[in-house]
N, C-alpha and C positions, 0 to 999 in steps of 0.2 A: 162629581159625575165624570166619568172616563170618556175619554173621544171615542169616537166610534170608525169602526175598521173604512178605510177606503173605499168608497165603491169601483169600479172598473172604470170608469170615464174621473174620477180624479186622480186615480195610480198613472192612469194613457197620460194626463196632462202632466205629472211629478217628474214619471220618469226620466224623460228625455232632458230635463234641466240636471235632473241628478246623475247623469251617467256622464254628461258635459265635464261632470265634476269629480268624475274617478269614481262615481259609487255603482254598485251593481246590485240588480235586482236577485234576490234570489226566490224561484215563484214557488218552490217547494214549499217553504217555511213562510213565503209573504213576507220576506225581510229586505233590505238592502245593508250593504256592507262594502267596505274600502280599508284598504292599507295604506296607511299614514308612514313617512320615514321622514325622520328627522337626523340632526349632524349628529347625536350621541346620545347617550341615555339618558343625560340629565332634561336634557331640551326635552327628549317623549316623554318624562316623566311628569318635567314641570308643564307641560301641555294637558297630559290626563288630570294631573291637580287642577288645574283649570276647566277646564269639562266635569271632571268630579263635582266641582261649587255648581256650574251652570243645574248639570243634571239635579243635584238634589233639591235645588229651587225651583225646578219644575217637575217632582217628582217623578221625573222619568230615566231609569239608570241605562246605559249601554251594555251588553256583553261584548268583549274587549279580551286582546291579549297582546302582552307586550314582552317582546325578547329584544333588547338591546336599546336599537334606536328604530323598530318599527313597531307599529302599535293594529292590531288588526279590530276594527270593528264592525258589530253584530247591530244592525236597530232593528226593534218589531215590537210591538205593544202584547204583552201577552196575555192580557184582562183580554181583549179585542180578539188576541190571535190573529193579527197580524197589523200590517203598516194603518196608523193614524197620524195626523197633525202632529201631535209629540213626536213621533221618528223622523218627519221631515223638520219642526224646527231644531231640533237637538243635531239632525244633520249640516243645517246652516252653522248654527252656533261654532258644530268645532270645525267645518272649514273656515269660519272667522278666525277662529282662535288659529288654527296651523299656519293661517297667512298672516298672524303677525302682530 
């Protein structure tokens, strides 16, 4: 069974820890998204490989895009159309992973 979309009094309480943390809401699409920058490509790379294994063991993937050593990412469940529990914990996850 898939999560189910946000309602408006859990997105109010998500947001403001999420935005603490560089990620921004986008209310068009019901997504949040942040840019990652790392010291070189291998470090954004070997960071996506890491978030790659997370996301596929919670079968939820990111839309992402990576030019060098910044990595831009997309969450939003799209079963749901839009933010679920999956996009916030996959957002915990790789700010774990970026810090270290």
């Amino acid at each position: 069974m898939r999560p189910q979309k946000l309602n408006t009094d859990e997105r109010d309480r998500a947001l403001p820890g999420l935005k603490a943390r560089g990620w921004t809401h986008d209310a068009e699409r019901d997504a949040i998204t942040k840019s990652y920058r790392f010291a070189d490509f291998a470090r954004a790379f070997g960071w996506m490989t890491k978030v790659a294994l997370a996301a596929e063991k919670m079968d939820h993937h990111p839309e992402w895009r990576n030019v060098y050593n910044r990595v831009e990412v997309v969450l939003t469940t799209h079963d749901a159309r839009g933010l679920t529990t999956l996009d916030l914990e996959l957002a915990d996850r790789m700010d774990v992973l970026a810090a270290g």
